[in-house]
C-alpha positions in Angstrom: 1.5 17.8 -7.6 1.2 21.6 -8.8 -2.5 20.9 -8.9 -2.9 20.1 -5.7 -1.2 22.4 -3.7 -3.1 25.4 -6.0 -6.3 23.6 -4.9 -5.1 23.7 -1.4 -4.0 27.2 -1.5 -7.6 28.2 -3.1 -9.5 26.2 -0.3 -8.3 28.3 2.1 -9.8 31.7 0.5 -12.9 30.0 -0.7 -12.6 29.1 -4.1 -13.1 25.9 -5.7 -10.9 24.4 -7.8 -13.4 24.0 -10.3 -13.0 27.8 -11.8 -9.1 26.9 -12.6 -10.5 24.1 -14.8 -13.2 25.7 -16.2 -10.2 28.6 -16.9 -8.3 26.1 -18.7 -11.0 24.7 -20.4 -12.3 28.1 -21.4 -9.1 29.0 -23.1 -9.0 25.5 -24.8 -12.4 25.5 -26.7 -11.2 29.5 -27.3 -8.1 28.3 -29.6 -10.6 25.9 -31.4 -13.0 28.1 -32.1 -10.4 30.3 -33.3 -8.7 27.4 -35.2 -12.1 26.6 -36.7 -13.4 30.0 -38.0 -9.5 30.8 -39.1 -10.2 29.3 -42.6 -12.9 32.1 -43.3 -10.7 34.8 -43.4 -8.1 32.7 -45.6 -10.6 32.0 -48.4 -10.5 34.8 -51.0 -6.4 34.7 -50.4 -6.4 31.2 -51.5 -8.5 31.7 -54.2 -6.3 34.5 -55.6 -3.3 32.5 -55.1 -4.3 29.3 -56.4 -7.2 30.0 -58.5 -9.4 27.8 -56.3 -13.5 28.7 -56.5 -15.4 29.8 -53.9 -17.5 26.0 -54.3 -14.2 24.0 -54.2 -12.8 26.1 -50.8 -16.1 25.7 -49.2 -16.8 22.0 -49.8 -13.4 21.8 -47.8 -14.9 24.0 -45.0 -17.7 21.9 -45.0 -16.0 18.5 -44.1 -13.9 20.3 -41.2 -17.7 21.5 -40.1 -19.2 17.8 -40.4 -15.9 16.3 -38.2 -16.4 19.1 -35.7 -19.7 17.9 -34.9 -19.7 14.0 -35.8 -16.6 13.7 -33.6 -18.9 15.0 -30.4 -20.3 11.5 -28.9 -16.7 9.8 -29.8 -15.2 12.3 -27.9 -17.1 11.3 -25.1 -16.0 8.1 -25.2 -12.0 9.2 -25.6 -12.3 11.0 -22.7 -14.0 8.8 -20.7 -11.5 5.9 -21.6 -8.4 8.7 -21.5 -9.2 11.5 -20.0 -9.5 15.1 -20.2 -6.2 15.7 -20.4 -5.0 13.8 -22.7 -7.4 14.2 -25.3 -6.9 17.7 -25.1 -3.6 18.0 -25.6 -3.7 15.5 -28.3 -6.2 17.9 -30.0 -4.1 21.1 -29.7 -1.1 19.5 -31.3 -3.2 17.9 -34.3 -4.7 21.8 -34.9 -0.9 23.2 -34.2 0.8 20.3 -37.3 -2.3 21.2 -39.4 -1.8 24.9 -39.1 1.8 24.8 -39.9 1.5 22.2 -42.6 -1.0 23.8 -44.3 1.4 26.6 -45.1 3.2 24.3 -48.2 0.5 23.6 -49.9 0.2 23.6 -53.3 -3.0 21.0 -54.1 -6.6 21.7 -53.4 -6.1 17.7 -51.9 -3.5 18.7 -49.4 -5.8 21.7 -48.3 -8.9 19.0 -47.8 -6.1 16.6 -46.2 -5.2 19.3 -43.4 -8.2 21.8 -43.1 -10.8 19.5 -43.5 -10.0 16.0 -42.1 -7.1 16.8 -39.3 -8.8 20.6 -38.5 -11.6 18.8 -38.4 -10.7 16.1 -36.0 -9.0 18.1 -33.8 -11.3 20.6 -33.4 -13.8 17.8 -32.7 -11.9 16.6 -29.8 -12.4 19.7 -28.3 -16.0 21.1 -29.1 -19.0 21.4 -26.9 -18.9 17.9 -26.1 -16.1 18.8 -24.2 -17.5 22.0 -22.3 -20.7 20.3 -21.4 -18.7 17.0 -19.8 -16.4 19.5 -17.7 -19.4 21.5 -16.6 -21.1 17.9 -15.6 -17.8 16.9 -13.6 -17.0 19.6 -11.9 -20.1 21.9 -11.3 -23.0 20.9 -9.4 -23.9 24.6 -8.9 -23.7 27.3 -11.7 -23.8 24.4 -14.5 -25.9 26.9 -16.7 -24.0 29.4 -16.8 -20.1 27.4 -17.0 -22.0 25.9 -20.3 -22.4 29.5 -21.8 -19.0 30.5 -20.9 -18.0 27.8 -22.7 -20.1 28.2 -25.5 -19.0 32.1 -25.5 -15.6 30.6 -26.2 -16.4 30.3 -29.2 -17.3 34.3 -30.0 -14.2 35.2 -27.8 -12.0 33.4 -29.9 -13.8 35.3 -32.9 -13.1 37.9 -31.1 -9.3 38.1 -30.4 -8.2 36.2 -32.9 -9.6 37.1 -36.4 -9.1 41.1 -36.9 -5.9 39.9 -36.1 -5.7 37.3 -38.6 -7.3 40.1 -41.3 -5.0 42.4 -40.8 -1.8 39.5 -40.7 -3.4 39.1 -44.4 -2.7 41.7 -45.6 0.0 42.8 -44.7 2.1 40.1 -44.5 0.2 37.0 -46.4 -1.8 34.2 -45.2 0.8 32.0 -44.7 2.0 34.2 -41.1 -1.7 34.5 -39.9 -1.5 31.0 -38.6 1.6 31.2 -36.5 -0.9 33.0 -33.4 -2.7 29.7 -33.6 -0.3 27.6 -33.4 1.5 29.6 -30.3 -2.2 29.6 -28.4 -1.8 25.9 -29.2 1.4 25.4 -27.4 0.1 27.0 -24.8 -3.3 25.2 -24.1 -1.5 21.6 -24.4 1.2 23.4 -21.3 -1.5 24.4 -19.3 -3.6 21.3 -19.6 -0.6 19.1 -19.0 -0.2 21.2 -15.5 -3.2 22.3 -14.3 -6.1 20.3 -16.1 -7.5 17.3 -13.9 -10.4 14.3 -15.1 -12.6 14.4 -11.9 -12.9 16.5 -8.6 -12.2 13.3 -6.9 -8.1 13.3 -7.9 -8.1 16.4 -5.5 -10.3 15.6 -2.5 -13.0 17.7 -3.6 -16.8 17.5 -4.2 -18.0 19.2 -7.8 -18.7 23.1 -6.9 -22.4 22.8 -5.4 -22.7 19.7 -3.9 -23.9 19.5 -0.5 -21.0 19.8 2.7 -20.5 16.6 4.3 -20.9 14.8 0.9 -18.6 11.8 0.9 -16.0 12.8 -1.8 -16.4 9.8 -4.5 -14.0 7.0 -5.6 -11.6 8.2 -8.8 -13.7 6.6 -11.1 -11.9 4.0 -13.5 -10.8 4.5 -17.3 -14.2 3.3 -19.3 -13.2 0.6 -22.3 -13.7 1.8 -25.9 -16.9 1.4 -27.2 -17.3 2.8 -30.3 -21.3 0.9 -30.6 -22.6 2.9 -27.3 -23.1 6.4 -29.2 -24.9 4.3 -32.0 -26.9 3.0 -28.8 -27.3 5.8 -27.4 -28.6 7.7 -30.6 -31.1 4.5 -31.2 -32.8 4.9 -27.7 -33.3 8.9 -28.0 -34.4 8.3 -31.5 -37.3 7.5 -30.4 -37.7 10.5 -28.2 -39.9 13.7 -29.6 -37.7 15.9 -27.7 -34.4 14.5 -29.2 -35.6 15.1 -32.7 -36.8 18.6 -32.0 -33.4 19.1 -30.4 -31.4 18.1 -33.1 -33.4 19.6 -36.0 -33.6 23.1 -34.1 -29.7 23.1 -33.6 -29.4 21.8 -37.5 -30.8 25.1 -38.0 -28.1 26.7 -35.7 -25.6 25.6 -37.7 -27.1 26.1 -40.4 -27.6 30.1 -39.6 -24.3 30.7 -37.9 -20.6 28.7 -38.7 -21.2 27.4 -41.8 -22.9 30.5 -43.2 -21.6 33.7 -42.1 -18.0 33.0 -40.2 -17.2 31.1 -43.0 -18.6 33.6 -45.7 -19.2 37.1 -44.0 -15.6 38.4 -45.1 -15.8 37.2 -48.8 -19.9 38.5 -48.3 -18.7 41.9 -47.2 -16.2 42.1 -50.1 -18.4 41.6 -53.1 -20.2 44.6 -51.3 -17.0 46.9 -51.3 -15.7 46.6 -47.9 -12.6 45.1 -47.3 -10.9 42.1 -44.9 -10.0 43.8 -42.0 -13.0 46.2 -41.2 -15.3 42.8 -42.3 -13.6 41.2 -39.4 -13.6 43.3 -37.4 -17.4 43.3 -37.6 -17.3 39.5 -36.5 -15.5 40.7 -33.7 -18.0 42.7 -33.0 -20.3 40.2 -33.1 -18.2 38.1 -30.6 -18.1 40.7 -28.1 -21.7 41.1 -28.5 -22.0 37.3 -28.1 -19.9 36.9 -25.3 -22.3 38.8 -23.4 -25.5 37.1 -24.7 -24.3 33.4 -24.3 -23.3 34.0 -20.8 -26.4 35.7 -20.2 -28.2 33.1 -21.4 -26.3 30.4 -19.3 -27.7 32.8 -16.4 -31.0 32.8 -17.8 -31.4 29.5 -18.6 -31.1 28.2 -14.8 -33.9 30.7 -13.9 -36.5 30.6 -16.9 -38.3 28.4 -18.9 -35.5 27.2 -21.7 -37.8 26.6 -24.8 -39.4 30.4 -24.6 -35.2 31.4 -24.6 -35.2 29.5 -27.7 -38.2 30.7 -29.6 -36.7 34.1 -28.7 -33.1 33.3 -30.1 -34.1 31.9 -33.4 -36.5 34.5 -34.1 -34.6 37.4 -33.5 -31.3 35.7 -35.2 -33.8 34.6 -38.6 -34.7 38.6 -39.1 -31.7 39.7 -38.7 -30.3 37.4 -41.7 -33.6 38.8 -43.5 -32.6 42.3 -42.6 -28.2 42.0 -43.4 -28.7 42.2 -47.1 -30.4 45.8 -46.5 -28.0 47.0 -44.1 -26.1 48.4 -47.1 -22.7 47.4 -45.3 -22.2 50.3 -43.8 -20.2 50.7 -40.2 -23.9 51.4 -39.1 -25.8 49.0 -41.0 -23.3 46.5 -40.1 -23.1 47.5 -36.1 -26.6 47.3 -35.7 -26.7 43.8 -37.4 -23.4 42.7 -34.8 -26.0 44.1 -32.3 -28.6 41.7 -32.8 -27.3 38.4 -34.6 -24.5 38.6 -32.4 -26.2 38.5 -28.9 -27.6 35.4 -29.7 -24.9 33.3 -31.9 -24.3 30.8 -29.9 -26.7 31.5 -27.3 -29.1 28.7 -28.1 -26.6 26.2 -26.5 -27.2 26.4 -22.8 -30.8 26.4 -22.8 -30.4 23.2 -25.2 -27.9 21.7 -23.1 -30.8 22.0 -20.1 -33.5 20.7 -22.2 -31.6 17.5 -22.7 -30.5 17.1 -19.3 -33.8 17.6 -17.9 -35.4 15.0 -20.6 -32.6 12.4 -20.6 -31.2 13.0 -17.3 -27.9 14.3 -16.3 -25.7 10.6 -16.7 -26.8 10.2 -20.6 -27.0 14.2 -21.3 -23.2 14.8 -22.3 -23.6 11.7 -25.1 -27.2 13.0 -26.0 -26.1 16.5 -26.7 -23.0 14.5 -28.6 -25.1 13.6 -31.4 -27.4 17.3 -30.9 -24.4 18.6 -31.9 -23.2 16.7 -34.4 -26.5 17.8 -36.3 -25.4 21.3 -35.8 -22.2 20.6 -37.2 -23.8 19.3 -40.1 -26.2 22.1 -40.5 -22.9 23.8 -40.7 -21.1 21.8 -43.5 -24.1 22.1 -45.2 -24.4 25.8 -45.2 -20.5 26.7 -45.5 -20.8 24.5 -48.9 -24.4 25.7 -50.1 -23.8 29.3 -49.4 -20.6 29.2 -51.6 -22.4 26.9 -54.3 -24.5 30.3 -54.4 -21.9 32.6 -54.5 -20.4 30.8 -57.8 -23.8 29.9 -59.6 -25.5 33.5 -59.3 -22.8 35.6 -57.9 -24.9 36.8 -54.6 -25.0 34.9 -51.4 -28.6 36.4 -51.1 -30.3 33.2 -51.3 -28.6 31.5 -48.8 -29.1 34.2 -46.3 -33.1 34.2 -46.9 -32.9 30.5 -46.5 -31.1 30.7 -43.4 -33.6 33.0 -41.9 -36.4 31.5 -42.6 -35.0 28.2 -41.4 -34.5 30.2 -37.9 -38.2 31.3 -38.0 -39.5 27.7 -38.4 -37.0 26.6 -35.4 -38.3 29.2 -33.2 -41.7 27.7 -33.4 -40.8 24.4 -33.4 -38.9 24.7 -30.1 -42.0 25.5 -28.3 -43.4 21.8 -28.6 -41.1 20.7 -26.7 -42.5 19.2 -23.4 -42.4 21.5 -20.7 -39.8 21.1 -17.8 -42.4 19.8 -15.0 -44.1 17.3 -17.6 -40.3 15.8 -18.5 -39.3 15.4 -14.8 -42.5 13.9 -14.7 -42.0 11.3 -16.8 -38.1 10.8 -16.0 -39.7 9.3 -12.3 -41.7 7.0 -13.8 -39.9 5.8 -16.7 
């Protein structure tokens, strides 16, 4: 087995097998990401082409933003019944046939069919769900900061992929600016298929961090389908402060990040005179910037006190949506705004993924953070669809920015009433 004679080889200089996973992995949620924001950069193309409105495209966007997220505590179940693998190369080829079917279309319907539902579903298989469940595996140590290179994924497949996309566009038409997805597609399900494992066990290992002389665990055995244990699980937090502070602060993530600006900023920075591929390369800006911040943050967030990270995020990310309508879209205005809405994108995930595994302990926190993110997948659908409901009704996506940005500025308070690490261990031992 390839696998095993890399982790062999690695053993013998010191390095866990873990970081060729977490590699892998890395690369995977990168392509969906990618896959995901794609659709952003292909709206005003479409619209031209087929005379589609800005409303009609984003209520599309929206339902490949509600899978994305609603898919998350399923996921965990797929994976737990048919492991990592599997599901993920199952998930690359549905985003690969989607990509390349999508190039025929000629009905708004077929668009909804294949960038909606099947994006949708096969981004899901492989969102943060995933990340967090790999990090749990296979990383006793560094767990914080393998969750915001994961989560960073997400800017550096912004990052790579979409000036690339832009500038495909126009030169060549939209239809070609899918074939780099598709190729990173083939790739991900080859390198999962040779090199991606379920549990450290199927090696002889320990996760990275556990103690030496730790009996190496049993392969555990494929879980059954049960498609009732999310809805159980989701029942049981419900009733949880925490949970619902969770859930409504990453709602407001969503809400302030994919749906509204990588699914808008390009058409945004065209109705103010700058063009496709300087607008993304400005979100590639932003992904660099982000890459730093999220995996700063997955650093911080093992060493300081997670809900003051968040106030912090949310408040910095809600005035800079206040402050992007003044930046008069300038490379200066822009870079500034990149500066400072970029650093903390997606940064809010690791110090959320902390909170719930220190208030619902590490066993339920991958299926708790399922449904977490499904509501930030809905804050998502409903921003990539409201924002472009603006954009048609008063011709400004103004609005929707304010909203956004205030929504951040009631998150970042509302994250501080959170129970505080010491009281939630606390009541973990005696529940």
């Amino acid at each position: 087995m390839l696998s095993q004679r890399i982790s062999t080889s690695l053993g013998r200089r010191g390095i866990h097998y873990a970081w060729v996973i977490a590699a892998v992995t890395f690369f995977a949620m990168l392509t969906t990401s990618a896959a995901l924001g794609l659709p952003g950069a292909m709206m005003q193309p479409l619209s031209k082409e087929f005379g589609w409105t800005t409303d009609q495209l984003s209520s599309v966007f929206a339902v490949r933003f509600a899978l994305f997220g609603l898919l998350g505590p399923f996921a965990a179940i797929f994976i737990a019944r048919f492991g990592l693998p599997r599901i993920m190369v199952a998930a690359a080829s549905l985003i690969a046939v989607a990509m390349v079917l999508a190039t025929g279309i000629t009905q708004l319907w077929q668009l909804f069919l294949l960038w909606g539902l099947m994006l949708g579903c096969g981004t899901g298989l492989t969102a943060l769900v995933l990340g967090a469940m790999v990090a749990n595996r296979w990383f006793t140590a560094n767990r914080g900061l393998v969750v915001g290179m994961f989560a960073a994924s997400t800017a550096t497949g912004q990052l790579i992929f979409l000036p690339l996309a832009a500038w495909i566009i126009e030169h060549h038409g939209w239809r070609y600016a899918v074939i780099p997805i598709f190729i990173a597609c083939v790739i991900v399900a080859a390198l999962v298929t040779f090199f991606m494992r379920n549990h450290p066990s199927e090696l002889g290992l320990l996760s990275l961090g556990e103690p030496e002389g730790t009996a190496v665990p049993p392969v555990p055995a494929a879980a059954p389908l049960n498609f009732l244990g999310p809805f159980k699980v989701l029942r049981e937090a419900s009733r949880n402060r925490t949970f619902w502070i969770l859930a409504a602060s990453f709602f407001i993530c969503g809400l302030s990040t994919n749906g509204l600006l990588q699914t808008h900023f390009i058409s945004l920075c065209s109705d103010n005179g700058l063009s496709a591929v300087p607008a993304a390369s400005v979100l590639s800006m932003m992904g660099a910037f982000d890459l730093v911040g999220t995996t700063l943050s997955g650093y911080l967030s093992d060493r300081y006190d997670n809900r003051k990270l968040l106030f912090w995020y949310y408040g910095l990310r809600g005035l800079s949506l206040f402050w992007l309508p003044y930046s008069t879209f300038t490379l200066y205005g822009l870079a500034t705004f990149a500066m400072f809405y970029g650093l903390d994108w997606i940064a809010t995930v690791p110090p959320t993924v902390k909170l719930a595994a220190q208030e619902f302990g590490k066993e339920r926190a991958g299926m708790i953070f399922g449904w977490v993110f499904a509501s930030h997948q809905l804050g998502a659908a409903v921003a990539a669809y409201g924002a472009g409901l603006t954009r048609t009704l008063l011709l400004t996506y103004n609005p929707a920015l304010f909203a956004a940005g205030a929504a951040c500025l009631v998150a970042a308070v509302s994250v501080l009433l959170i129970r505080r690490q010491a009281a939630a261990g606390a009541a973990l031992k005696t529940a």
